[in-house]
C-alpha positions as CSV (number, residue, x, y, z in Angstrom):
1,X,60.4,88.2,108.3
2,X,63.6,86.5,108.3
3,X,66.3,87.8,110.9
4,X,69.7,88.0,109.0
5,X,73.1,87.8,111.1
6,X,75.6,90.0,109.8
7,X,78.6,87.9,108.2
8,X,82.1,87.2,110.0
9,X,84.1,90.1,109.8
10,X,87.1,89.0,107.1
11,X,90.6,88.0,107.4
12,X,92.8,89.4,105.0
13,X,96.5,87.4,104.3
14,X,98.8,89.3,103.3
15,X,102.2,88.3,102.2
16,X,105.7,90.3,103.0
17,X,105.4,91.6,99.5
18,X,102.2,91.2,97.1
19,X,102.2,91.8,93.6
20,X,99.0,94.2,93.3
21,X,96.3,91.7,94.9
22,X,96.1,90.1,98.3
23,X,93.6,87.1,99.8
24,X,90.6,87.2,101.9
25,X,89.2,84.7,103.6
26,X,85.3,85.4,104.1
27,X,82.5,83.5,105.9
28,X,78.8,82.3,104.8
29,X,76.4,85.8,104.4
30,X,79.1,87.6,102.5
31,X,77.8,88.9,98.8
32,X,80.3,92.1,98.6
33,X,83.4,92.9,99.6
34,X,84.9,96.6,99.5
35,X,88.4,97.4,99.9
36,X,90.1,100.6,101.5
37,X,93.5,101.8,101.4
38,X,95.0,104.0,102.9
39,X,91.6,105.1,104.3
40,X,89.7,105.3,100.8
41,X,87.7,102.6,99.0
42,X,89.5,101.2,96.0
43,X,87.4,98.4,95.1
44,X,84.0,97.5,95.2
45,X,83.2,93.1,94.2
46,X,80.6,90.6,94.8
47,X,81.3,87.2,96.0
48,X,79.7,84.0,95.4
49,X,77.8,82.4,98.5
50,X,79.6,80.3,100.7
51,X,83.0,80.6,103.1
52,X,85.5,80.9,100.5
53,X,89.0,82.5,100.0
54,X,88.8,86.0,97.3
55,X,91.7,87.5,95.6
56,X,90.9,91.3,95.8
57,X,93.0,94.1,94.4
58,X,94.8,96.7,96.1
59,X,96.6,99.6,94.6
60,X,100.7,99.7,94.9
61,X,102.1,101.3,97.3
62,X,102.8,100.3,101.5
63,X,99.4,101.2,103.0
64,X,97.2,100.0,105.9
65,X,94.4,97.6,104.2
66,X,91.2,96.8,105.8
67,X,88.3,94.8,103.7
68,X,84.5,95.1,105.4
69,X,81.9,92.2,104.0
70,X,79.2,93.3,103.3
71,X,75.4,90.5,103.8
72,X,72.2,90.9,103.5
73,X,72.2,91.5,107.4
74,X,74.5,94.1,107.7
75,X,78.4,94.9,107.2
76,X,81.9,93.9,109.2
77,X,85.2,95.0,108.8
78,X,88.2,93.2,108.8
79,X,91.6,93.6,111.2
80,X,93.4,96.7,109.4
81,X,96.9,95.0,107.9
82,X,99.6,97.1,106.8
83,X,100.2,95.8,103.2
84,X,103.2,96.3,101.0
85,X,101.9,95.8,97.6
86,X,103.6,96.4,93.9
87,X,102.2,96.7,90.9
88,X,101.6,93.6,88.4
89,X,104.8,95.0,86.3
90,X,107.1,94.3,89.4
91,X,107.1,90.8,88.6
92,X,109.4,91.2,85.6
93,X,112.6,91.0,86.2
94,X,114.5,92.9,83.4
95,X,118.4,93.5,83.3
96,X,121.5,95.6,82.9
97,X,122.9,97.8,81.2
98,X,120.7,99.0,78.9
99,X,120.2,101.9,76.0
100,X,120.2,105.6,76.4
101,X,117.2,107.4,76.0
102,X,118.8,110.3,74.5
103,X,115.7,113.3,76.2
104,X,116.3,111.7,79.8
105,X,120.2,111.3,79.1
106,X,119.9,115.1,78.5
107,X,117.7,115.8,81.5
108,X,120.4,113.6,83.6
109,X,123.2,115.8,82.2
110,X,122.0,119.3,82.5
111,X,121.1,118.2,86.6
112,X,124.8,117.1,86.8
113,X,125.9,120.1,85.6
114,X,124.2,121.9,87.8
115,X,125.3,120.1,91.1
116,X,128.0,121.9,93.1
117,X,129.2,118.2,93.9
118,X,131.1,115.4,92.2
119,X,127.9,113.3,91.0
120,X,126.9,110.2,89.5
121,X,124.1,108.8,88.3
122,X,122.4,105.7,87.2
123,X,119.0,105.0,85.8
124,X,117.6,102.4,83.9
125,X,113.7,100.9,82.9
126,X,114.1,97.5,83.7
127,X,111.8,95.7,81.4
128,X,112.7,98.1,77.9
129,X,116.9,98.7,78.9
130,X,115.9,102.4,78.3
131,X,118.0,105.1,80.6
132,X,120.7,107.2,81.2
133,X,124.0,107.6,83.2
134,X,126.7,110.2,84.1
135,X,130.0,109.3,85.6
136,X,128.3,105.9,86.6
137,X,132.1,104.1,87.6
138,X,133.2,106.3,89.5
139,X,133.7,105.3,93.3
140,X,132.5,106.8,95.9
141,X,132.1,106.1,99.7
142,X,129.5,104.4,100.3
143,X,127.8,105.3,103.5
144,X,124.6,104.0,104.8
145,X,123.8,102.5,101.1
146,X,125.7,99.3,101.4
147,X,123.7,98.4,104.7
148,X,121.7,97.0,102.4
149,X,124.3,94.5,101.3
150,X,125.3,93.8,104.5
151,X,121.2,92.4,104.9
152,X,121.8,90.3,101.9
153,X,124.9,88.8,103.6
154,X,123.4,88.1,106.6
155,X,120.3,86.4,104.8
156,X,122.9,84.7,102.5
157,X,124.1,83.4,105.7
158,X,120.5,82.4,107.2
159,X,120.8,84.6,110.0
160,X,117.9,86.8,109.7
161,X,115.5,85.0,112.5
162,X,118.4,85.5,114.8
163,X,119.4,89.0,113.4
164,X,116.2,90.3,112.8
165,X,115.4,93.4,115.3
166,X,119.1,94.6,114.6
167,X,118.0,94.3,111.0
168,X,115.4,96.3,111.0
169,X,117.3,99.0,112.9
170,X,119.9,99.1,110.5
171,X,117.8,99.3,107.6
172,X,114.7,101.0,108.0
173,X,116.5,103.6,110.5
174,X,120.0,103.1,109.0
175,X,121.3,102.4,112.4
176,X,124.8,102.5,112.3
177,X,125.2,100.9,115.8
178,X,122.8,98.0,114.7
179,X,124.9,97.9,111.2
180,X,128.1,97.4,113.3
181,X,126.4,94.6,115.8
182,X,125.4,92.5,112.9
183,X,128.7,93.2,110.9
184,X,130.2,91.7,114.3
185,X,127.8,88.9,114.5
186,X,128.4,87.8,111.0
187,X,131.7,87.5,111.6
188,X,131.8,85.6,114.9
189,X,132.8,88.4,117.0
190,X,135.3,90.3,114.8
191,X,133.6,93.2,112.7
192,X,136.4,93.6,110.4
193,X,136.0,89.4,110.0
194,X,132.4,90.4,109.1
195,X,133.1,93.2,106.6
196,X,135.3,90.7,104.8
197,X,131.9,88.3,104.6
198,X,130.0,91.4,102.8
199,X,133.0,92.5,100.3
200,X,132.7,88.8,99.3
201,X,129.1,88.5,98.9
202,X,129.3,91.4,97.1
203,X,132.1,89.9,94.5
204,X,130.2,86.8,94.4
205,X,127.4,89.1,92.7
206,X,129.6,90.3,90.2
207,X,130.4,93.7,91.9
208,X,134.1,93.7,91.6
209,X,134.4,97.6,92.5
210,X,132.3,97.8,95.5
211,X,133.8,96.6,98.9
212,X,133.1,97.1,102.5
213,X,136.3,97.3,105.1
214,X,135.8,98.1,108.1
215,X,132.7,98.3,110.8
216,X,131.3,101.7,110.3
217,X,132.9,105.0,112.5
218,X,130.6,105.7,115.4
219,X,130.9,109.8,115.9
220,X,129.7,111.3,119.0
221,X,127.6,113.8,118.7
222,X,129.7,116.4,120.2
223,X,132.4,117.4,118.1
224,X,135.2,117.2,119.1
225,X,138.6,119.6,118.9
226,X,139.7,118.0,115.4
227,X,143.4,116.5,115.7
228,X,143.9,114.5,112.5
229,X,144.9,115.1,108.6
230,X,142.2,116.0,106.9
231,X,143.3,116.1,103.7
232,X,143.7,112.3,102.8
233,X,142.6,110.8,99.6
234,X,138.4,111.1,99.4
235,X,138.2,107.5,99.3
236,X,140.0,106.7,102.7
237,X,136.7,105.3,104.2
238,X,135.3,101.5,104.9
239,X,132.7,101.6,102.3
240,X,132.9,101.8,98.8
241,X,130.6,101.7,95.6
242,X,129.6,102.8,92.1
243,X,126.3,104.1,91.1
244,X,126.3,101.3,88.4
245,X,127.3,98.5,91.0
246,X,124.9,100.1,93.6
247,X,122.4,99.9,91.0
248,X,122.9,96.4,90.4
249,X,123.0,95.4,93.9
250,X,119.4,96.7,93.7
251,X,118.9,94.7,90.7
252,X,120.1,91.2,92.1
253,X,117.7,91.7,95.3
254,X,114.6,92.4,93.2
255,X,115.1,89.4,90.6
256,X,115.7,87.7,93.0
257,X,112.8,88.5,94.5
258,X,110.9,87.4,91.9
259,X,112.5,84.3,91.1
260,X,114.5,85.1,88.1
261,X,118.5,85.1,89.5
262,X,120.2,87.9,91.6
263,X,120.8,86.8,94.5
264,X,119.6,83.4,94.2
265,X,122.4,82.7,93.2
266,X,123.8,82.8,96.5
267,X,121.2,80.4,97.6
268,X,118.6,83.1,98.8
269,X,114.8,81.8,97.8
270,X,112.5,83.9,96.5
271,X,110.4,84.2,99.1
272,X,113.0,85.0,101.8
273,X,113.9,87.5,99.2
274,X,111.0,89.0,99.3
275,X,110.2,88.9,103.0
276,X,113.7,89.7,104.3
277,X,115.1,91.7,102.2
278,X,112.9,93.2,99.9
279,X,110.1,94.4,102.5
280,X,112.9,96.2,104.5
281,X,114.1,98.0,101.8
282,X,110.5,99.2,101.1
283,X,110.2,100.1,104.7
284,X,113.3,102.3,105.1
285,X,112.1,106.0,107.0
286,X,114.0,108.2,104.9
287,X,111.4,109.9,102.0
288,X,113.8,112.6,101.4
289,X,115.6,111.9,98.5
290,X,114.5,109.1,95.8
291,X,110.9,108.8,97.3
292,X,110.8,113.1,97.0
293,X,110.6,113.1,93.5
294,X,107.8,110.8,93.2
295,X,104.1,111.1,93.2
296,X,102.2,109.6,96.7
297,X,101.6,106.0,96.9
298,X,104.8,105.0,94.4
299,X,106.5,101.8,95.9
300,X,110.4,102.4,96.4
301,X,112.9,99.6,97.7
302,X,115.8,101.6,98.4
303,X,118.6,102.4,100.5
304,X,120.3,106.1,101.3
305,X,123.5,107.1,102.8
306,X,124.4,110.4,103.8
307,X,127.1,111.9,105.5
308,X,128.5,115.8,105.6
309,X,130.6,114.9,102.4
310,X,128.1,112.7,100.5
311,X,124.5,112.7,99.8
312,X,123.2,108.7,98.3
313,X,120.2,106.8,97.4
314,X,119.9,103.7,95.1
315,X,116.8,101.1,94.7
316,X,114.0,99.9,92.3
317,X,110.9,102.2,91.7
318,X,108.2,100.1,90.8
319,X,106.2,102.4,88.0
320,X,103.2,100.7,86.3
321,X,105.2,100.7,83.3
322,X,108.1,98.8,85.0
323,X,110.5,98.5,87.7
324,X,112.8,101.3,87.0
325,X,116.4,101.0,89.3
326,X,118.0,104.4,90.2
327,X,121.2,105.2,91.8
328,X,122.6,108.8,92.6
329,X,125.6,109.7,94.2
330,X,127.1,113.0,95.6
331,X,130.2,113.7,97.1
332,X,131.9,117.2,97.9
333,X,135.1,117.7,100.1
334,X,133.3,120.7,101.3
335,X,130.2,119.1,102.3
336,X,127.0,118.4,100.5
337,X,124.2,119.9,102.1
338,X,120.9,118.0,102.7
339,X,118.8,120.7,100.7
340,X,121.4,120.6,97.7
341,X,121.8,116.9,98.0
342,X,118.7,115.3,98.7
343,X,116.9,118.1,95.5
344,X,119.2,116.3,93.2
345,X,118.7,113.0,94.0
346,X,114.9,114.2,93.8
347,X,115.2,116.0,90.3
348,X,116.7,113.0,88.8
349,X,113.7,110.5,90.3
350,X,111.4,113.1,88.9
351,X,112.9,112.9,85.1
352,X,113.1,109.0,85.3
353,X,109.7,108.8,86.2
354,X,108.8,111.1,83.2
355,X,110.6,109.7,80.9
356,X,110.2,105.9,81.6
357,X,106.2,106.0,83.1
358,X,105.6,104.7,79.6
359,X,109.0,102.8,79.1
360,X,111.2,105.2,77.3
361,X,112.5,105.6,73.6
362,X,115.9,103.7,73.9
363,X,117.6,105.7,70.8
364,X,121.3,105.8,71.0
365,X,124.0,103.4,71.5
366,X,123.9,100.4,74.3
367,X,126.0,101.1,77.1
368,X,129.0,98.8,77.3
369,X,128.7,95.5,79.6
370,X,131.0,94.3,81.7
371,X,132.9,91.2,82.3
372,X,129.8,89.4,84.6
373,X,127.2,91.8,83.8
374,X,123.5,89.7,83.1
């Protein structure tokens, strides 16, 4: 009887961002790979004899991977990698505006209608140009959201190896501490000199109505005995957006995350799209708006914002159908709550999902581009 050594144990090598498959190195002995995700097995293959690198598939979402090799003298498991994967669709890059697909216009509409808050929204299947809007140029302040083009300014600028911790803080925890460090180190010292640096980036991509002024307002948490006006104009604050133009800040980082424009055109590569700011934006903790609405396991590059007036999220959910982009706004005087707030922004990921899972009908009439729009 011949003695069989079990083989190597694998070595998975993952990128920042894969498009629904990842590589595995395996050694001699090897005849079957499995897959699991997330702790369950998703795929079962054979392999040819022979050290060798597999592609092997792994279902979208951001998941801890391991891969076990399987011989005729017994089984090994990989290291476990957390892998942030998309599906095959992501790699389109799609544009905007787009066509109004006149049932989820209508589902969009009745859930502004019944928000207790000045709202806007815009949603839009990448690849068809089917979607819907309401009160999508309107201006709003900003909050947390535009932290994310304050990370495509600082990669714009090549300084994500030196920024990187402080990057991670601000946009996976939406650190506003970290947001005003790297707003400070962009602009050698001067945070205001920084801001400037963003607003332009952002102009340079085309987003003429969205602007960042100031280093964000650090609030203790105490509260203190209030001594100011507090009725000034709603948009007295440092950051400012639209849902359209926060929508297509979301658009420019995922094409050009696939090599098809966005913000290569301010010299950002695709893969330093993808690894810097892409992956962050897939990483950010908050689940409770956007990522709500949506089933387990659905890959969202976003970025929320939330403050007592205003309740945000914006990003690219990548459906099997398609990359989708969706941008919500809220904003209330009075306050939005987080339950009020963050169920909207919910409701409406939950209608674009069932609407545009299969792409959408596109009836109606194209929205109207704007001067730089592509």
């Amino acid at each position: 009887m011949i003695a069989h050594a079990p083989p190597p144990p694998p070595v998975i090598s993952a990128p920042a961002v894969g498009f629904g498959r990842v590589a595995v190195r395996v050694g001699a002995g090897t005849r079957r790979l499995e897959v699991q995700a997330d702790g369950r097995i998703t795929a079962r293959l054979a392999v040819a004899p022979g050290p060798r690198r597999v592609s092997v598939p792994v279902p979208a979402g951001v998941a801890p991977v391991r891969v076990r090799a399987v011989g005729p003298g017994g089984a090994r498991w990989s290291a476990t990698v957390r892998v942030r994967t998309l599906p095959p669709s992501a790699r389109r890059s799609g544009r905007v505006p787009g066509f109004v697909d006149r049932r989820l216009q209508g589902d969009v509409d009745r859930l502004v209608a019944g928000m207790p808050a000045i709202s806007g929204v815009y949603v839009q299947h990448l690849i068809t140009g089917c979607g819907a809007s309401a009160n999508a140029d309107a201006q709003f302040p900003a909050a947390s959201t535009l932290k994310a083009a304050i990370l495509v300014d600082a990669v714009r600028r090549g300084r994500q190896g030196a920024l990187g911790p402080l990057l991670d803080r601000m946009v996976i925890g939406s650190d506003d501490r970290a947001a005003n460090d790297v707003l400070a180190a962009l602009g050698g010292g001067s945070g205001t000199a920084g801001a400037a640096g963003v607003t332009d980036t952002l102009h340079r991509l085309g987003l003429g109505r969205s602007l960042v002024r100031r280093p964000y307002i650090i609030e203790d948490a105490r509260r203190a005995i209030p001594i100011a006006t507090t009725a000034s104009p709603a948009l007295y604050t440092n950051f400012i957006t639209t849902p359209f133009e926060l929508g297509r800040l979301m658009v420019a980082i995922h094409r050009g995350a696939v090599g098809a424009g966005g913000v290569a055109r301010l010299g950002i590569a695709s893969g330093v799209a993808r690894a810097e700011l892409l992956a962050r934006l897939l990483d950010v903790a908050d689940r409770t708006k956007l990522v709500a609405g949506l089933p387990s396991g659905v890959p969202v590059a976003h970025k929320t914002g939330y403050t007592e007036e205003v309740k945000h999220d914006g990003g690219i959910v990548y459906l099997r159908s398609g990359p989708v982009v969706a941008a919500v706004m809220t904003w209330s005087a009075s306050g939005v709550g987080d339950a009020t707030g963050d169920r909207f922004i919910a409701d409406v990921a939950r209608a674009a999902r069932a609407r545009l899972s299969g792409g959408g009908a596109c009836q109606g009439l194209p929205l109207a581009p704007r001067r730089g729009v592509r």
